[in-house]
Phi, psi and omega in degrees: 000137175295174167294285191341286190338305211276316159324294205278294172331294190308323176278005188260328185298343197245126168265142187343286166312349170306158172201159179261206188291330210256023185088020171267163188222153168324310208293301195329292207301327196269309168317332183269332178275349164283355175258019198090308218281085203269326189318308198301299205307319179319266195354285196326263171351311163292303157359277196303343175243044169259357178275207190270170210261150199283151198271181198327315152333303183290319164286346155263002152295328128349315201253323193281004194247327190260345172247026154298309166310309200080010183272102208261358178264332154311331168298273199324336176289317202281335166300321239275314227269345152307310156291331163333292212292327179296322197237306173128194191185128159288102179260176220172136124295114194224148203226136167248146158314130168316156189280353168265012174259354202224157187298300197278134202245356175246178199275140181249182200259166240240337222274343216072027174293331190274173186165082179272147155277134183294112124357022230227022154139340204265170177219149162279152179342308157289015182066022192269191261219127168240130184221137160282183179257140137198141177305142221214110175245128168297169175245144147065024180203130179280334166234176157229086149016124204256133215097003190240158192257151180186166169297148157212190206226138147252130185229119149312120186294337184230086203280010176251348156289355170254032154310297211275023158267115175238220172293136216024051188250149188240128174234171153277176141230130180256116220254331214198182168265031165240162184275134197231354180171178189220136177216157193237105193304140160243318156219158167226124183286114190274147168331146190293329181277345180281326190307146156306116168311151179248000000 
């Protein structure tokens, strides 16, 4: 499929009454794609798929239209919100240690590249302190600094060690065997089979 294909597709998936804060709608995204201007729709779409969330289908028509595009941080948003819908996504306020109390002295990316391991509550078999992975998207920023705080996304490697998190739950992160941050659950989205029918 071309871009224009994977566009017009991707937008039959968003219903038609969704809008973004600012009043946008599906019918806008079919005005940028009758002109081409598939970069605007993309955005839009991403946008239009902050409402309720779109199934799997749209993000990965979405993800193959942005790297047809060559927007490799649209692409890469659009694996992420694939993974999500597939693993299930944590958001989390999260504060990193400054680099002079912490091993990392540099800024980490923003994109979800990283996958430090977690806190979130198990002990092995022997009672020490057992932690998962899960992969780590900044919200609205491209790295975080270290001392510095911001929203972020957990999308878990492994989704059944993270049932039992629920909201304002404090967790950790781990880079290393030093506490490398402190994050705060703020919400959690269970895997798209997992959700309860509505």
């Amino acid at each position: 499929m071309d871009v224009s294909e994977l566009l017009k597709s991707a937008s039959l998936l968003v219903p038609e009454e969704t809008a973004t804060e600012n009043d946008i709608t599906v019918r806008d995204v079919w005005d940028y794609l009758v002109n081409d201007e598939w970069e605007v729709a993309l955005g839009l779409l991403e946008e239009l798929a902050d409402a309720p969330s779109p199934p799997l289908a749209f993000w990965e028509k979405l993800a193959a239209a942005a790297e047809q595009l060559r927007l490799e941080r649209s692409a890469a948003w659009c694996h992420w919100r694939c993974s999500e819908i597939r693993n299930g996504v944590f958001r989390a306020y999260l504060t990193l240690r400054p680099a002079a109390e912490a091993r990392r002295t540099t800024p980490i990316s923003g994109t979800g590249v990283l996958r430090p391991m977690w806190d979130i509550g198990h002990l092995s078999p022997t009672g020490e302190r057992a932690v998962s992975i899960a992969s780590l998207w900044v919200e609205n920023t491209p790295v975080l600094e270290p001392g510095g705080r911001a929203t972020v996304r957990l999308v878990p490697l492994t989704p059944s060690h993270w049932t039992h998190v629920q909201p304002g739950r404090r967790i950790t992160m781990h880079e290393d065997r030093t506490v490398a941050g402190t994050a705060v659950v703020l919400e959690v989205h269970p895997p798209a089979a997992a959700q309860p029918a509505g």
